[in-house]
C-alpha positions in Angstrom: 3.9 16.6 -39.1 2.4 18.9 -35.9 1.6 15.6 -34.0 4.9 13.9 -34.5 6.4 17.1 -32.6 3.8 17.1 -30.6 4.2 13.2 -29.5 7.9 13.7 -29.6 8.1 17.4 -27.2 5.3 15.2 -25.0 7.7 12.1 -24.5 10.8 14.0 -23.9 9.3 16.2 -21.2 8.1 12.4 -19.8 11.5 11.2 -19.7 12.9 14.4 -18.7 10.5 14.5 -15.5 11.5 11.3 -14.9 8.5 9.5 -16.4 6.9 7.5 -19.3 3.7 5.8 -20.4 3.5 2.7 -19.9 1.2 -0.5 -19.8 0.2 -1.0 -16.3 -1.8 -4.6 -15.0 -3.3 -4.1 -11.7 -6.1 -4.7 -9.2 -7.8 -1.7 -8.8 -10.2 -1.0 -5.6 -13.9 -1.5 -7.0 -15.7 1.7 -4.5 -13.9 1.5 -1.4 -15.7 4.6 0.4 -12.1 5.3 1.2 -9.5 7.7 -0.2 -7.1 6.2 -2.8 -3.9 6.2 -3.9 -1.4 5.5 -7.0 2.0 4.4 -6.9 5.7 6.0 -6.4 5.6 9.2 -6.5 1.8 9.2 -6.8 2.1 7.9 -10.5 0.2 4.6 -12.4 -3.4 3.9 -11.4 -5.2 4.4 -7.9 -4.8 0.8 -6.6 -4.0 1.5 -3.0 -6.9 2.3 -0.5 -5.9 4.3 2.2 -7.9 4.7 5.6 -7.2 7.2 8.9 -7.7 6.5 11.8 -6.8 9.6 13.3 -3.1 10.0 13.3 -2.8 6.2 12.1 -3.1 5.4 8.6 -3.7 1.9 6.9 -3.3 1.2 3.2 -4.3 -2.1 1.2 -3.4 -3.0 -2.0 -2.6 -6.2 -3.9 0.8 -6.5 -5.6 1.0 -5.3 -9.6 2.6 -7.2 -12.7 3.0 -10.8 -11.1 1.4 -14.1 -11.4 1.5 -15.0 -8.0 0.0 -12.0 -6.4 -0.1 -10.8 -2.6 -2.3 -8.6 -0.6 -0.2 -6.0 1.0 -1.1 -3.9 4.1 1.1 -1.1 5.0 0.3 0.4 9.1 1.8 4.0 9.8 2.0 4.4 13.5 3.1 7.9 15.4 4.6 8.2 18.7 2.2 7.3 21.4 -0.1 5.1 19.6 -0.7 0.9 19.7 -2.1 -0.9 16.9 -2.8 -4.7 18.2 -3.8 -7.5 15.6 -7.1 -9.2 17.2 -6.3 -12.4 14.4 -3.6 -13.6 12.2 -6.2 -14.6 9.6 -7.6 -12.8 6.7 -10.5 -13.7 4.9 -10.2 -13.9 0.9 -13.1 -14.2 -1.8 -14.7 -15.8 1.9 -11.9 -18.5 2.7 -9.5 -17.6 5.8 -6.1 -18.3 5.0 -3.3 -17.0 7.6 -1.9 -13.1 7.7 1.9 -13.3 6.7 4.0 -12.0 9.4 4.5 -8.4 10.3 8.1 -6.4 9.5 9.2 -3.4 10.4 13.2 -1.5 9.8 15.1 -2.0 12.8 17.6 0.8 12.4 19.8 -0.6 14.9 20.2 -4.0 12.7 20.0 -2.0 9.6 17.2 -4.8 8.6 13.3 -5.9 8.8 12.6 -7.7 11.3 9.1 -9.5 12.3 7.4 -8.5 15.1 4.0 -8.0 16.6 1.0 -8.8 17.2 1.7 -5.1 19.4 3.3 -2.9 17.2 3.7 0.1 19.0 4.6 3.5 17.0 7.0 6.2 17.0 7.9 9.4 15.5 5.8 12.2 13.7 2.8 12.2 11.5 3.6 15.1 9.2 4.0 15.4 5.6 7.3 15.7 4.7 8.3 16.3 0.8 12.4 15.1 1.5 13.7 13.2 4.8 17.0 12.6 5.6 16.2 11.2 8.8 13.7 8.5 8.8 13.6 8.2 12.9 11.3 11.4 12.4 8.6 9.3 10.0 5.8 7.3 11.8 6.8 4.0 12.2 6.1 1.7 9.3 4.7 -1.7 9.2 4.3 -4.5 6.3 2.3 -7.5 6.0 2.4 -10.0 2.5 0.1 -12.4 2.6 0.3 -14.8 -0.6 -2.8 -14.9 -2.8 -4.6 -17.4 -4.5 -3.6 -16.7 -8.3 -5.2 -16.3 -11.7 -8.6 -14.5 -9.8 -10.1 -11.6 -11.4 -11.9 -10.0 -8.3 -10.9 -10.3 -4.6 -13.0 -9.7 -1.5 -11.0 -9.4 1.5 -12.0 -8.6 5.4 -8.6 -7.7 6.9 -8.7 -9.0 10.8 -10.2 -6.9 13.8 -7.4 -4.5 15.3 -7.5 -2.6 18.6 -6.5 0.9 18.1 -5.1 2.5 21.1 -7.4 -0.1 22.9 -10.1 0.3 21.2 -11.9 -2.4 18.6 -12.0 -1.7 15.5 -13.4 -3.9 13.1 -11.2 -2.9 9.1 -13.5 -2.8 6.2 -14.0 -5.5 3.8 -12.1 -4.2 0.2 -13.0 -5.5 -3.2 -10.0 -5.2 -5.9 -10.9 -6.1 -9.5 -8.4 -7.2 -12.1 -7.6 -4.0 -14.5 -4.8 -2.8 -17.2 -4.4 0.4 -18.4 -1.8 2.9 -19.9 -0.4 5.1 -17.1 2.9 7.7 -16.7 5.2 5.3 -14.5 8.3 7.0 -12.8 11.5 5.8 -14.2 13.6 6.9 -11.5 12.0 7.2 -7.9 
């Protein structure tokens, strides 16, 4: 009878916080030497490697729940900083296949828009908890690239970049196929 309530008090407090345990099937990073990172709200398994590069940030993850996965790169660019892309290819499990274009929020169209291969930044890098205006956030950009499905382990080299000018070549990621029970937010 003590673990019912116990199971019971535990769920509620979940659902009250906005959460609840779920199954979860991901690609999780297999030792990226890089920090890492779950999902909204920093709940459900560490799938998304994140790297700084000073005041520019750069995260890689591969899409969750879907048979047709994607690689997703997110770029985070402040004020006074240029990221350019050196190649539109990408290599996977050693076979280049072409980087999907790059989107960014154009407030003034109130939709994403493709740009690049020079996405220059704006705003500030600094933590902020609530934002009611985004024009303060570092500039964020997207790339989905399609990936080939049903594989249980992918090796990707994300193309060379010049960072302010300056080459820089992005580390070569392993994700590996995983599924586990995780607290998934319900409402953020």
């Amino acid at each position: 009878m003590g673990m019912i309530i116990r199971v019971i008090s535990m769920a509620t407090v979940g659902l009250l916080a906005g959460c609840v345990m779920a199954p979860v099937h991901y690609y999780e990073p297999v030792d990226p030497g890089y920090e890492t990172r779950g999902g909204p709200c920093g709940a459900g398994p560490e799938d998304r490697v994140v790297i700084e590069y000073g005041e520019i940030t750069v995260q890689v993850s591969i899409e969750r729940e879907t048979a047709r996965p994607a690689l997703l790169i997110g770029i985070d660019i402040p004020d006074g900083h240029v990221v350019t892309l050196q190649s539109d290819q990408v290599s996977i499990n050693g076979e280049s296949r072409h980087l999907g274009p790059v989107r960014t929020w154009n407030t003034a169209q109130t939709a994403m828009v493709t740009v690049g291969p020079e996405l220059a930044g704006s705003g500030e890098k600094k933590f902020r908890w609530i934002v009611s205006d985004t024009s303060v956030l570092p500039r964020h950009f997207t790339i989905e690239t399609p990936l080939p499905p049903a594989l249980d382990v992918y090796r990707i080299q994300l193309p060379a970049i010049l960072l302010d000018g300056e080459p820089t070549v992005l580390p070569e990621l392993t994700f590996r196929k995983a599924s586990g029970l995780f607290s998934t937010p319900i409402n953020c």
